[in-house]
C-alpha positions as CSV (number, residue, x, y, z in Angstrom):
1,X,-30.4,14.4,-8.0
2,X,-32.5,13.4,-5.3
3,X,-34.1,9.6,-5.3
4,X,-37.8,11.1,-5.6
5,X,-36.0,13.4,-8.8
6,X,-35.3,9.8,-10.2
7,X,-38.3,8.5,-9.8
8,X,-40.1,11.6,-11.4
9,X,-37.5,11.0,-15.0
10,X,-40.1,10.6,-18.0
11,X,-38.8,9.9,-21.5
12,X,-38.4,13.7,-22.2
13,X,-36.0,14.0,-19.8
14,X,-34.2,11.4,-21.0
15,X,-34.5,12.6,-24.5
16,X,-33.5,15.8,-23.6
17,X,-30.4,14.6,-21.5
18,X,-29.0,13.2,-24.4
19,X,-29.5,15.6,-26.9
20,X,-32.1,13.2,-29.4
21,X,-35.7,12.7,-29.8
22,X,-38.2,10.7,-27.8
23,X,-38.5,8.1,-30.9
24,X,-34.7,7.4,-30.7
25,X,-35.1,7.1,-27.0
26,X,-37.7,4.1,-27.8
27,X,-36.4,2.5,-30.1
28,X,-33.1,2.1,-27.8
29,X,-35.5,1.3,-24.5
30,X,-37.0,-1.6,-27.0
31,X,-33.3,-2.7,-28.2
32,X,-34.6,-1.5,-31.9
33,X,-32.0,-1.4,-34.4
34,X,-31.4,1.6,-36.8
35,X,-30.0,3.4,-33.8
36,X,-25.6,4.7,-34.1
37,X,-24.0,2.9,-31.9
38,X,-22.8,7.1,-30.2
39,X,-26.3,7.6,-29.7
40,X,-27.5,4.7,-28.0
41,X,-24.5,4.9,-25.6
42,X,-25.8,8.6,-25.1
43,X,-29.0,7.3,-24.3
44,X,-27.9,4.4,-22.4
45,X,-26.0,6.9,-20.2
46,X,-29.0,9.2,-19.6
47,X,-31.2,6.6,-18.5
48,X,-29.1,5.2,-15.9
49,X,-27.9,9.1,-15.0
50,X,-31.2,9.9,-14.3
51,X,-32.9,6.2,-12.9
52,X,-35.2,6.3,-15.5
53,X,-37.5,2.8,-15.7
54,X,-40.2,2.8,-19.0
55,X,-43.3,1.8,-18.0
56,X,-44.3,-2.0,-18.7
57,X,-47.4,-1.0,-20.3
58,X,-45.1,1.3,-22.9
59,X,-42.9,-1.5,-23.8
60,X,-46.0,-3.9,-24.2
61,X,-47.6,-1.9,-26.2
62,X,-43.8,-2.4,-28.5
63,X,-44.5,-5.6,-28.7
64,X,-48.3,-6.4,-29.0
65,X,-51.2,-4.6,-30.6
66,X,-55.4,-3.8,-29.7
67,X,-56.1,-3.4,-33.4
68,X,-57.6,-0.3,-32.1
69,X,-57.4,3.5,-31.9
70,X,-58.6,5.6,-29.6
71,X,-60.1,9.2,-29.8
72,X,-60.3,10.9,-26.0
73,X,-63.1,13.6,-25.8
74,X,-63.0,15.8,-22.9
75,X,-67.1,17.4,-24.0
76,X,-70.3,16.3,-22.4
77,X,-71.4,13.3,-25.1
78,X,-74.7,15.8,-25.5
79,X,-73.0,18.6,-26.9
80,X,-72.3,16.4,-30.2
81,X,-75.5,15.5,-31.3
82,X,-76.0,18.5,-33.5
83,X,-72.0,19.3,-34.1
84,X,-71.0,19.2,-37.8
85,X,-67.7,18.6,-37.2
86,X,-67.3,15.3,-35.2
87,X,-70.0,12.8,-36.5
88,X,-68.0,13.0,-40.2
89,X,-64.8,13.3,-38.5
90,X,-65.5,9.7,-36.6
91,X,-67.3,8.6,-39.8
92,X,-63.7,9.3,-41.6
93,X,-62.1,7.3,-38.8
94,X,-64.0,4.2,-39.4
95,X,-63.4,4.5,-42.6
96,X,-59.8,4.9,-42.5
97,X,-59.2,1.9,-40.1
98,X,-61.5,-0.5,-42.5
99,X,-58.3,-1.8,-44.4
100,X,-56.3,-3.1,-41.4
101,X,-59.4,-4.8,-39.7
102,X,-58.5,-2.0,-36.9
103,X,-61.9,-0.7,-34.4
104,X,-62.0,2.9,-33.5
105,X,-62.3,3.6,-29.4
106,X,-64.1,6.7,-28.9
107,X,-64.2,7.8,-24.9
108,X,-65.7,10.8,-23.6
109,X,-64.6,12.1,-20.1
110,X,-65.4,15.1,-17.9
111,X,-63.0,17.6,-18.6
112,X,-59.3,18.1,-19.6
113,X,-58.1,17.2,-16.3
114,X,-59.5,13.5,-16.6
115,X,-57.8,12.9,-19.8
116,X,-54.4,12.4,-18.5
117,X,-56.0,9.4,-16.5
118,X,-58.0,8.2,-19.3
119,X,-54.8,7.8,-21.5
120,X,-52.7,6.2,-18.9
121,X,-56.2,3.8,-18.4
122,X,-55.7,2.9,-22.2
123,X,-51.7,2.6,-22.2
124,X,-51.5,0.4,-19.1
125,X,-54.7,-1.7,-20.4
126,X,-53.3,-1.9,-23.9
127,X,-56.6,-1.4,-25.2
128,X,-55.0,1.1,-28.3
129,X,-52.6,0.8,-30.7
130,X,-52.5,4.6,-30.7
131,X,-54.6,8.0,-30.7
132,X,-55.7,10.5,-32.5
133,X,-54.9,13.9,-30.5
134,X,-57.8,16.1,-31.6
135,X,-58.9,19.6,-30.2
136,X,-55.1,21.1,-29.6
137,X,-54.9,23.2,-26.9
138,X,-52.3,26.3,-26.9
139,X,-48.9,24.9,-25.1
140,X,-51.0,21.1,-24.9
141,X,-49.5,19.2,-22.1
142,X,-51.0,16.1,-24.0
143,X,-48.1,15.8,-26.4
144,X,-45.5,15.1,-23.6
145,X,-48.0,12.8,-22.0
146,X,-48.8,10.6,-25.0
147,X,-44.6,9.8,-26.1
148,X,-44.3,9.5,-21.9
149,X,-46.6,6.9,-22.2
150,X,-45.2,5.4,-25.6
151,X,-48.7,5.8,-27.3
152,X,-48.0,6.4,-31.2
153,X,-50.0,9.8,-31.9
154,X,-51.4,11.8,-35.2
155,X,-52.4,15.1,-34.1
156,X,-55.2,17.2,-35.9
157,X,-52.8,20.3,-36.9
158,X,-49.5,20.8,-36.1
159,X,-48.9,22.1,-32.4
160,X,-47.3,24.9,-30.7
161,X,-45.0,22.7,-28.8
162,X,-41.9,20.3,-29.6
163,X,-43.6,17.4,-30.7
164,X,-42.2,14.2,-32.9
165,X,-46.0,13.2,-34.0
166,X,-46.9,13.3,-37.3
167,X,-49.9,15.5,-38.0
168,X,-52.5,15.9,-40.7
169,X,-52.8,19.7,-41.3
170,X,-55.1,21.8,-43.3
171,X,-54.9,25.9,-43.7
172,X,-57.6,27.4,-41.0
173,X,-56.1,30.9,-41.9
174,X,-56.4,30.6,-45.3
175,X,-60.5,29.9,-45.1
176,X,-60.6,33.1,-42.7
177,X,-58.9,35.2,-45.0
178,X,-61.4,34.3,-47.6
179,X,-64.5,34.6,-45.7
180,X,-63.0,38.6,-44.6
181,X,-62.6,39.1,-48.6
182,X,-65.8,37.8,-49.3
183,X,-67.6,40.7,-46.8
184,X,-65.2,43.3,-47.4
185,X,-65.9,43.1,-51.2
186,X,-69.9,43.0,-50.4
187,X,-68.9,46.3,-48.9
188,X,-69.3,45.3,-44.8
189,X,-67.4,47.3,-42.4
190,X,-68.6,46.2,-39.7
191,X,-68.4,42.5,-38.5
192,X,-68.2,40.0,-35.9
193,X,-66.3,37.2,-34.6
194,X,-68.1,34.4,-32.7
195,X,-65.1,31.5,-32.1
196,X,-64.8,28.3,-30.0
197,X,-63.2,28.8,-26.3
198,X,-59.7,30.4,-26.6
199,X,-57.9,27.3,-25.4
200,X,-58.1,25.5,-28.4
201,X,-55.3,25.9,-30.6
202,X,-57.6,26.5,-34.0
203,X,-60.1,28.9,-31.9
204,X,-57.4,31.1,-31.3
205,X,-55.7,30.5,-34.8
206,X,-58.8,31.6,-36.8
207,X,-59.5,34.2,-34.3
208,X,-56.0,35.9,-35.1
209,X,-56.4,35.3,-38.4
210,X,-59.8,37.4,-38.8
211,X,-57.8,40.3,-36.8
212,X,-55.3,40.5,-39.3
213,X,-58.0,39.9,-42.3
214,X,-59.8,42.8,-41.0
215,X,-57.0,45.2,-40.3
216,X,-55.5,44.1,-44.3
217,X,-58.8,45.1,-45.5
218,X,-59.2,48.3,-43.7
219,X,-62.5,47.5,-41.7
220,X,-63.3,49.0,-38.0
221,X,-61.8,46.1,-35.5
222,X,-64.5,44.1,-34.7
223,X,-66.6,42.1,-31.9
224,X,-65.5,38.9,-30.6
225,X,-67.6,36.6,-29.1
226,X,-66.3,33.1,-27.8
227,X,-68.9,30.6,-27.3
228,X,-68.6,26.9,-26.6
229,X,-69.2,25.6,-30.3
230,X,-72.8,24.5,-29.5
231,X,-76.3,26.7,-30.8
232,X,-77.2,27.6,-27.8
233,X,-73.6,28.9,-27.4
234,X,-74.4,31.0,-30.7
235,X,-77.5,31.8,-30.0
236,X,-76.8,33.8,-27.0
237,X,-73.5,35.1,-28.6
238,X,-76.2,36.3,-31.4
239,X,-78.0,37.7,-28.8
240,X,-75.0,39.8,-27.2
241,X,-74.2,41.2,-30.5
242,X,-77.5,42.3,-31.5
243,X,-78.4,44.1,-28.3
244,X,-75.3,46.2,-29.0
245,X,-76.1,50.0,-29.8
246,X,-77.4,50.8,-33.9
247,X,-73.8,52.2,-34.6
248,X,-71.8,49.1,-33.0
249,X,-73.7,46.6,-34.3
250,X,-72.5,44.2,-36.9
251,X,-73.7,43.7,-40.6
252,X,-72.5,40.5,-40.8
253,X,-71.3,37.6,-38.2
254,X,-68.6,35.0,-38.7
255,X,-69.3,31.9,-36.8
256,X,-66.9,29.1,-35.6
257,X,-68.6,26.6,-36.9
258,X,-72.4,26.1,-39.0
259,X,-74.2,24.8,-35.7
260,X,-73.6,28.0,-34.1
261,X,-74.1,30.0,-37.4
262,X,-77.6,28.5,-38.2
263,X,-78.6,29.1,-34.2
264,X,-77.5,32.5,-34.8
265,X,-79.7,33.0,-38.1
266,X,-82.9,31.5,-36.3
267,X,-82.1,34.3,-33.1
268,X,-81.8,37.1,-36.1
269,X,-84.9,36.1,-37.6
270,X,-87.0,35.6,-34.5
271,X,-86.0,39.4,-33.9
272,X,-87.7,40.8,-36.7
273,X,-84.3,40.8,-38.9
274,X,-84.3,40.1,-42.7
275,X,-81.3,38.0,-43.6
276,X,-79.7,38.7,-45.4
277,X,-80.1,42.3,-46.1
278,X,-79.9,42.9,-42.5
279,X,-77.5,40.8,-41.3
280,X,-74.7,38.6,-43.9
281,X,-73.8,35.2,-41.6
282,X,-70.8,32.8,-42.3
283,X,-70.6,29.6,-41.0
284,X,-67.7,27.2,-40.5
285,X,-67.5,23.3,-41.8
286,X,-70.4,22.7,-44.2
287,X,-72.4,20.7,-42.2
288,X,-74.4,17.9,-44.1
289,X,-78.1,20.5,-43.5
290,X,-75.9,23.6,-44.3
291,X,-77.3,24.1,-48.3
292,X,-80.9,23.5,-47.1
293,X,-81.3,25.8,-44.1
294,X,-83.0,29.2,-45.0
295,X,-81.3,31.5,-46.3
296,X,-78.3,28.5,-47.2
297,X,-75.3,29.0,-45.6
298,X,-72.1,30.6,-46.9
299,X,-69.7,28.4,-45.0
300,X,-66.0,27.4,-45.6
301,X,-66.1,23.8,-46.9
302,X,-63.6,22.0,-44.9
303,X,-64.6,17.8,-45.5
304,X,-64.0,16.6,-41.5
305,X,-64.5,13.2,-43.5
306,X,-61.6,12.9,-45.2
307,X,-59.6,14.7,-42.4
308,X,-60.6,11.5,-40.1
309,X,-60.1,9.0,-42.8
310,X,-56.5,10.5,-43.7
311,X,-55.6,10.9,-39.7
312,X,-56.7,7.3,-39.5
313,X,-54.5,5.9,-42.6
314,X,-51.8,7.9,-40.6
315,X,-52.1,6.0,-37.2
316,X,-52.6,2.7,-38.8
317,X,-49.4,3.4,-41.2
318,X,-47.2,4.7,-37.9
319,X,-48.6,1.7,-35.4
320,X,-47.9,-0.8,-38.3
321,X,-44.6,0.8,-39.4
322,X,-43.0,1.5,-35.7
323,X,-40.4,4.0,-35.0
324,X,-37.5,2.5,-36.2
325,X,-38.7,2.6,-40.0
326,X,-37.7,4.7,-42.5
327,X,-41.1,5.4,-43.8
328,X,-42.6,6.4,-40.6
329,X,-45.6,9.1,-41.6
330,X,-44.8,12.7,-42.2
331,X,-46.9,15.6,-42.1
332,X,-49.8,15.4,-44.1
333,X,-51.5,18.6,-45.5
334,X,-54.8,17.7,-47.1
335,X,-56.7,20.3,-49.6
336,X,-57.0,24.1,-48.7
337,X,-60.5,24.4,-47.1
338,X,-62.9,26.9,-49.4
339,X,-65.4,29.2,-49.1
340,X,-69.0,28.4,-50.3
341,X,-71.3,31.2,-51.0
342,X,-74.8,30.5,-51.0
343,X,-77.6,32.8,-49.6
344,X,-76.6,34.0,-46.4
345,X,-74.5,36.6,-47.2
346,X,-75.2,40.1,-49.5
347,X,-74.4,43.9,-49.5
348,X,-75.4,45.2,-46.3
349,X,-78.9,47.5,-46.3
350,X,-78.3,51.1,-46.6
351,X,-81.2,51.4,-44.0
352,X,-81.6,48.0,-41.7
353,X,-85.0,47.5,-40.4
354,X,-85.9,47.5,-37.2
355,X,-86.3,44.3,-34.2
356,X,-89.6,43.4,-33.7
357,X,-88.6,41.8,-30.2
């Protein structure tokens, strides 16, 4: 191994090299008891096999604490104002850190390739005690990064990658499997998709998961749209679909989340279309305005509340607890989310009428 090899050796290699988790490999780099005396000479031995050195901002963070947690955001701070998902969610993290006297730090930056920098910024400052890893992305680099850096980490879901986090979970597949029911038994054949970007972990989840509802129920496969999460991302995904041919075009639209779904009920309406005997829409979330919009929203009911309040309590318990404890946090799986039907969805109309554009 060459000298610039050495100086490249992260805690995964190290973990890796001798056959045990990142957490063991802490707790030895911290002299942490709890560790057999085999392993910690197995680790011992990997570390100076591959001239590994932890970070002195890891090993602070060991021994001191922010009484904060941080939340990174890589989305324009915009793009949230009318988002149903994330002003609960934080809401649920204040709430959950109120018990420990414990602030939440919420960052925005750029894009995904800034985060890696603005997690390093809050290891090496100490400013958190730990994070909350939200918006998985499909193979997430992040999850590597965050034990590299010896940040103590929840994760929103469980991802697709070796990780030694705990994670508070619910069942995205489930709620899609009901919403596919729901139209196929109001006798739709033809629907539509309209998801997040396909990056994102849940996107492409609940994406696959309407494939395979549609295909169990024996409907035509249907249109996929991915937007961005935002109305004007649905409203121009609304747009797409309804310029599609008579015969192509869906009965009713399942949308990634209620911001795009009410967007896309507002488009359908300015186009002449009567919802919903012309057009059955299906949000995501149950935003706060969701019951009062017209027609109401049939939405899955998903309480991003009580998801950040538990992913709080989780952090706070695994930051108080450390490593070496045999109570660190486990996976947490919070209730099922559930469909709501209110107005938005019906039979489709034998004969639709037509735009008035």
């Amino acid at each position: 191994m060459t000298a610039s090899d050495r100086r490249r050796a992260t805690i995964t290699d190290v973990a890796r090299r001798a056959g045990t988790s990142k957490g063991t490999v802490s707790m030895v780099l911290n002299d942490r008891p709890g560790v057999a005396p085999a392993t910690r000479a197995r680790v011992v031995a990997a570390v100076q096999d591959l001239g590994f050195r932890p970070s002195g901002a890891a090993r602070a963070l060991s021994l001191s604490r922010a009484d904060a947690i941080g939340l990174v955001l890589a989305r324009v701070p915009a793009t949230l104002r009318s988002d149903s998902f994330y002003a609960p969610f934080v809401a649920g993290l204040e709430q959950g850190v109120g018990h420990a006297d414990c602030a939440v730090l919420l960052r925005f930056v750029a894009d995904e390739a800034a985060e890696a920098a603005a997690y390093r910024a809050l290891a090496e400052g100490r400013r958190v005690d730990g994070v909350v890893l939200a918006d998985l992305r499909c193979d997430d680099p992040r999850v590597d990064l965050l034990a590299d850096l010896g940040l103590p980490t929840v994760t929103l879901n469980r991802p697709d990658v070796p990780s030694s986090a705990p994670a508070v979970c619910h069942d995205d597949v489930g709620a899609v499997e009901q919403v596919v029911a729901h139209l196929a038994a109001l006798g739709h054949r033809r629907t539509a998709y309209v998801g997040g970007p396909l990056r994102y972990l849940h996107a492409r989840r609940r994406r696959d998961a309407w494939r395979r509802a549609t295909r169990d129920h024996g409907l035509a496969p249907g249109v996929e749209v991915s937007a961005d999460f935002t109305a004007e991302g649905g409203a121009r995904a609304t747009h797409e679909l309804l310029d599609l041919r008579p015969a192509q075009r869906p009965t009713a639209v399942v949308y990634g989340n209620d911001t795009m779904a009410v967007a896309g009920t507002v488009v359908a309406q300015h186009r002449g279309l009567v919802l919903p005997r012309d057009l059955s829409v299906v949000g995501f979330d149950d935003g706060e305005l969701s019951a009062y919009v017209r027609p109401s929203l049939t939405t899955v009911r998903t309480d991003p509340f009580a998801w950040g309040e538990q992913a709080a309590r989780t952090l706070v318990d695994l930051v108080h607890l450390g490593p070496d404890h045999a109570a660190v946090p486990t996976d947490v799986h919070l209730d099922a989310p559930r469909l709501v039907v209110r107005d938005s969805t019906a039979p489709p109309a034998a004969h639709p009428i037509e735009e008035t554009r």
